[in-house]
C-alpha positions as CSV (number, residue, x, y, z in Angstrom):
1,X,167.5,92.6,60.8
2,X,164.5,90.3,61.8
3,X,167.8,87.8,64.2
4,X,169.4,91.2,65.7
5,X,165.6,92.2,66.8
6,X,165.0,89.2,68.8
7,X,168.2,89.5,70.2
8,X,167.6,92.8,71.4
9,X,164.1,91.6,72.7
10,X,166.0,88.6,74.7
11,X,168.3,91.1,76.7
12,X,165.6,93.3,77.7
13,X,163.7,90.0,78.9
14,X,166.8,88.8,80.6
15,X,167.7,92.3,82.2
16,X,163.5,92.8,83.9
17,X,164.1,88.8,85.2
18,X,167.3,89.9,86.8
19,X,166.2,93.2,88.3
20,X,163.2,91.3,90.1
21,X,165.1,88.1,91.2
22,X,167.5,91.1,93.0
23,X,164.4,93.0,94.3
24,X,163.2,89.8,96.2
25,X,166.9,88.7,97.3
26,X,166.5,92.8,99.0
27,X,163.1,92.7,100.8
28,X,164.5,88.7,102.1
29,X,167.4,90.4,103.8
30,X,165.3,93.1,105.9
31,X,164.6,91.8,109.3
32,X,161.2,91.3,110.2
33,X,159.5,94.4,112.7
34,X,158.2,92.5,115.9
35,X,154.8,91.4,115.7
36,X,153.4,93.7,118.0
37,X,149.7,93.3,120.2
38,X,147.3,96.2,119.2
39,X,143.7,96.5,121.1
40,X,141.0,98.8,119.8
41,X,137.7,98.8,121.7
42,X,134.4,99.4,120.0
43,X,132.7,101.4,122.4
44,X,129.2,101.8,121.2
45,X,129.3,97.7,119.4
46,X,131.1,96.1,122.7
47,X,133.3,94.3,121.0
48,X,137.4,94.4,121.5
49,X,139.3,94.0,118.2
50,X,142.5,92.2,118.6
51,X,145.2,92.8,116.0
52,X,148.2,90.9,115.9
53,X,149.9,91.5,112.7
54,X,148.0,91.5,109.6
55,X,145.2,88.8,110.7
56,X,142.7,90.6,113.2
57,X,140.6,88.5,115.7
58,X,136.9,90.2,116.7
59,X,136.3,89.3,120.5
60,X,132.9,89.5,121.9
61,X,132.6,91.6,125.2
62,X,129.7,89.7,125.9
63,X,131.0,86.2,126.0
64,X,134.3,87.3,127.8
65,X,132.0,89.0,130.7
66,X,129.9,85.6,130.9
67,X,132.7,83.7,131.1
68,X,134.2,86.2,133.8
69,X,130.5,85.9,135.7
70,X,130.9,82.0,135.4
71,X,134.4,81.8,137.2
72,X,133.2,84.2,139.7
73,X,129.6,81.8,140.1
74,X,132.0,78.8,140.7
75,X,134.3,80.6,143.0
76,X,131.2,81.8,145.7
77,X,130.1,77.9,145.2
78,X,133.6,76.4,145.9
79,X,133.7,79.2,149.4
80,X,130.3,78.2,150.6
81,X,131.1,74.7,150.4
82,X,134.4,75.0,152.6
83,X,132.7,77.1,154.9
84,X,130.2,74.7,155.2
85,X,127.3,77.2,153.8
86,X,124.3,76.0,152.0
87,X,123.1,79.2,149.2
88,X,120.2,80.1,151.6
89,X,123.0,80.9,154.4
90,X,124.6,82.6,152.5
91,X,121.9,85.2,151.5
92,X,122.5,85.5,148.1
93,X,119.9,86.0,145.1
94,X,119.6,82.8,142.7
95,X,121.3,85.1,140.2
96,X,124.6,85.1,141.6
97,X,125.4,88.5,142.6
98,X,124.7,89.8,146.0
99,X,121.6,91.7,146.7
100,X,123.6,94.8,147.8
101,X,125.0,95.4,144.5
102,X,121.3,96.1,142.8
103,X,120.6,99.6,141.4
104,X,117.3,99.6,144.2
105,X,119.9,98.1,146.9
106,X,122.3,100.9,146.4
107,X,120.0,103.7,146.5
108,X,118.0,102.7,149.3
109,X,121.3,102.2,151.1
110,X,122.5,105.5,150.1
111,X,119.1,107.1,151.5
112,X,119.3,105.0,154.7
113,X,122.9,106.5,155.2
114,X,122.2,110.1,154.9
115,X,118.7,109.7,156.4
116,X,120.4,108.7,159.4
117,X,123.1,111.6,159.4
118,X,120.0,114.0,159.2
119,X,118.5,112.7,162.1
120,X,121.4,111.8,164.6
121,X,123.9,113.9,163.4
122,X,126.6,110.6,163.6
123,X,127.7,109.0,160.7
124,X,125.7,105.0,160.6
125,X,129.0,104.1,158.7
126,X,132.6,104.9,159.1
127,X,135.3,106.3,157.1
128,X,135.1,107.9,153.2
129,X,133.4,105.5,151.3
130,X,132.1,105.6,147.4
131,X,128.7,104.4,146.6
132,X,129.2,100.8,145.7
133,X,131.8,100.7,148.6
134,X,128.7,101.9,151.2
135,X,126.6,99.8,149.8
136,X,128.9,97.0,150.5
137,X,129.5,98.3,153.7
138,X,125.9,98.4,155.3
139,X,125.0,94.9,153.7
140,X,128.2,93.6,155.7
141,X,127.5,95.8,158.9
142,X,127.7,93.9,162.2
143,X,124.2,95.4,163.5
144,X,120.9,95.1,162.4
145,X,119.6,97.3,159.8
146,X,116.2,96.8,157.7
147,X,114.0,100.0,156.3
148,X,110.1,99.7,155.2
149,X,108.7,102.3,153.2
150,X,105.7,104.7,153.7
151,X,103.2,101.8,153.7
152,X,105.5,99.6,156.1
153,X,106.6,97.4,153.7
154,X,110.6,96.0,153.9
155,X,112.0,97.7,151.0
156,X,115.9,97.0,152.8
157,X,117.7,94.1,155.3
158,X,121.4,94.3,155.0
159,X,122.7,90.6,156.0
160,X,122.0,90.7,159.7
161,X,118.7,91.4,159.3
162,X,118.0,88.5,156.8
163,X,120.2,86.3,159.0
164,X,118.5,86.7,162.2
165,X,114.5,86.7,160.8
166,X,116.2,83.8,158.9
167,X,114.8,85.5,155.5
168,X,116.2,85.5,152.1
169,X,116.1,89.1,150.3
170,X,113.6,87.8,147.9
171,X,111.3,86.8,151.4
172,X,111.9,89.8,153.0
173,X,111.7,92.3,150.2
174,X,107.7,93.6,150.1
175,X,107.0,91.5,153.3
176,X,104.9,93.7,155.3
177,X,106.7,94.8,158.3
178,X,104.1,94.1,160.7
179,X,105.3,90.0,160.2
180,X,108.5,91.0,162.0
181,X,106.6,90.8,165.4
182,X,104.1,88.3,166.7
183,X,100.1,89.1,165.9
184,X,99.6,89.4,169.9
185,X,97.5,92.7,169.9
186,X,99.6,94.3,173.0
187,X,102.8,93.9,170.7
188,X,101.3,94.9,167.4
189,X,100.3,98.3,169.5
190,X,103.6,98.6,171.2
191,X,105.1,98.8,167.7
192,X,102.8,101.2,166.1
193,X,103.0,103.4,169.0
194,X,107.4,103.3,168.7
195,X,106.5,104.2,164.7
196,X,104.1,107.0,164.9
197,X,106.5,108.8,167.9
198,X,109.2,108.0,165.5
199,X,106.8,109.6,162.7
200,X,106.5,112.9,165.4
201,X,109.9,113.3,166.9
202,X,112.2,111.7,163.9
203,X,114.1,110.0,165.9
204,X,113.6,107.2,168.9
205,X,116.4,106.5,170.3
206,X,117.5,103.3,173.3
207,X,114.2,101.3,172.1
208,X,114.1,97.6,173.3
209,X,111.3,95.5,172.0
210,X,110.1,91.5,171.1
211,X,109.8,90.7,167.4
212,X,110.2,87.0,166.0
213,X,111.7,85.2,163.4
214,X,110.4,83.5,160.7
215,X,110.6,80.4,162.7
216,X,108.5,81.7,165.2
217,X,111.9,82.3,167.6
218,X,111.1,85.4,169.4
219,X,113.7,87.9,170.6
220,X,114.3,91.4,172.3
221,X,116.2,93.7,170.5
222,X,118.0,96.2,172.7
223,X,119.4,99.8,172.3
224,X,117.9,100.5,168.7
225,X,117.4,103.7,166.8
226,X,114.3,104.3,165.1
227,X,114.2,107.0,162.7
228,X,112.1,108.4,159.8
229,X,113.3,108.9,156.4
230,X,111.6,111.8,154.7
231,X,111.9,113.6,151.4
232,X,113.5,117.3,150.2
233,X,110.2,118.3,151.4
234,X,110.2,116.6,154.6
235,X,107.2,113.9,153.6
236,X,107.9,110.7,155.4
237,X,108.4,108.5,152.9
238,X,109.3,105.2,155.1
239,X,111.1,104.7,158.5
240,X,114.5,102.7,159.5
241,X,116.0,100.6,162.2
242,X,119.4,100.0,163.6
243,X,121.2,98.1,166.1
244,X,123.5,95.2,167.5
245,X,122.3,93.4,170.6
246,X,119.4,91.6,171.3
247,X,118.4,88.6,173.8
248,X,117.1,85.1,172.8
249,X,113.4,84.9,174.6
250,X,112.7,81.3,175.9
251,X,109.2,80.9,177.6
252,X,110.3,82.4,180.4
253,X,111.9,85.0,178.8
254,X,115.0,84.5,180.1
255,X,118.4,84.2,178.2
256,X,121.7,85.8,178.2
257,X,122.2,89.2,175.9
258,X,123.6,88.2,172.2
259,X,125.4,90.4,170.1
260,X,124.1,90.6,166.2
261,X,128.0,89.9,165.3
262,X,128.3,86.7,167.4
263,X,124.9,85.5,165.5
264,X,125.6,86.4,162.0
265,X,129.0,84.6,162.4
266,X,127.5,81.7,163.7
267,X,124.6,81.6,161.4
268,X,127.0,82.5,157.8
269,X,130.1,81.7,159.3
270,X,131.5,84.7,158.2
C-alpha cells in the first residue's frame, strides 16, 4: 500500500513539472509588443517622466532648460564674435537674455505703444503683433525710442537709443534724463520748455534739438515726436520720444544728416 502511494505521489509531481515546463515553452513563443516611448509631465513638480518599458527614467525640467539656456548663451557668443561684436555692442544684459524680453521691458513697451496710438492716432509699430512679438519689435525698431517716467528718469531705450548715447540698459535704466543733453543752461531750458508743452498739448510733433552722448559727442535729432504718457485717469505718469534722423554736430555744427538705421548698423552691425 505504502510503494503504490509513493507512486501515485511521483505522477502527480511529474505531471505539475510538465504542465509548467509547457507554460514557459507558451509565453517564449509570443512575440514581444514594441517597446513603446511614453512621456507624462508633472505639471505642478516640473519634472517629465520618461517610460520606456518597464524601467522609468525621472528628468529634471530644470537641468534640461539650463542646459537649453547654455546652448543658447554659446550661440549669441559664437554670432558676436563673427560679426565682430564685443557684449557691450551688442547691448545685452550680463545675464544673457536681451533686455526687451523682461516682465518691466514688455510692459513699458506695451504702454509706449498704445500711449502713442492715443496721442497720434498712427500705429508706432506695424502689422498684428502679440506681446512678446512687440516687444521684440520696438527693441529692434530702426528709430530712436527711449521713455522717462514722471520724475524724468529713463525707465525705456529700445537698441537705437542705447546705441547712439552709447549706453548699456543697465547705464541708461534710472539715469536721469536731463544727462541726455549737455548742462549748458540755454539747452537744459530748451528741453524743459519741449517737456512741459508736451505736458500741455500731449503731443509735440517735428521737434529738432542737440543732446549728447555719453562720450560727450553731441547731435541734433530731427523730426521727433514728443508725447506724454498718462494713466486711465489721464495723470501724466512719464513722457516718450521717437524718431530716425539726426545730424552729427562738429564744432562748427556742421555735418551731413544721418539716419538712426545707418548708425545702429554701423555701430552693432546688425
Amino acid at each position: 500500500g505504502l510503494l503504490r502511494h509513493n507512486i501515485t505521489r511521483s505522477r502527480h509531481q511529474h505531471r505539475r513539472m510538465a504542465a509548467a515546463l509547457s507554460s514557459r515553452i507558451a509565453l517564449s513563443a509570443v512575440p514581444l509588443p514594441c517597446v513603446r516611448r511614453a512621456v507624462a509631465t508633472s505639471g505642478s513638480a516640473g519634472v517629465e517622466v520618461v517610460k520606456r518599458g518597464a524601467p522609468v527614467v525621472v528628468v529634471s525640467a530644470k537641468k534640461d532648460n539650463k542646459r537649453k539656456e547654455e546652448r543658447k548663451a554659446k550661440n549669441r557668443e559664437k554670432q558676436r564674435d563673427e560679426r565682430g561684436e564685443t557684449a557691450a555692442e551688442a547691448v545685452k544684459s550680463p545675464s544673457g537674455p536681451s533686455p526687451f524680453e523682461s516682465a518691466a521691458a514688455i510692459m513699458q513697451s506695451l504702454t509706449i505703444c498704445g500711449s502713442y496710438k492715443d496721442k497720434t492716432g498712427e500705429k508706432l509699430l506695424e502689422g498684428k503683433l502679440m506681446v512678446q512679438e512687440a516687444a521684440e519689435a520696438l527693441w529692434n525698431a530702426p528709430f530712436v525710442c527711449a521713455s522717462h517716467d514722471a520724475a524724468d528718469v529713463f525707465n525705456y531705450g529700445n537698441k537705437a537709443a542705447l546705441s547712439l548715447w552709447g549706453l548699456s540698459w543697465e547705464e541708461f535704466i534710472g539715469l536721469p534724463s536731463t544727462k541726455s543733453a549737455q548742462a549748458e543752461d540755454g539747452i537744459q531750458s530748451e528741453r524743459r520748455e519741449l517737456l512741459d508743452k508736451a505736458a500741455a498739448t500731449g503731443i509735440v510733433r517735428d521737434y529738432s534739438g542737440v543732446r549728447q552722448t555719453s562720450a560727450g559727442r553731441r547731435f541734433e535729432m530731427h523730426g521727433a515726436t514728443v508725447w506724454t504718457i498718462t494713466d486711465s485717469e489721464g495723470a501724466k505718469t512719464g513722457q516718450a520720444v521717437r524718431f530716425d534722423a539726426f545730424t552729427w554736430l562738429d564744432t562748427d555744427g556742421d555735418e551731413d544728416v544721418d539716419s538712426v538705421e545707418q548708425e545702429v548698423r554701423r555701430q552693432l552691425w546688425c
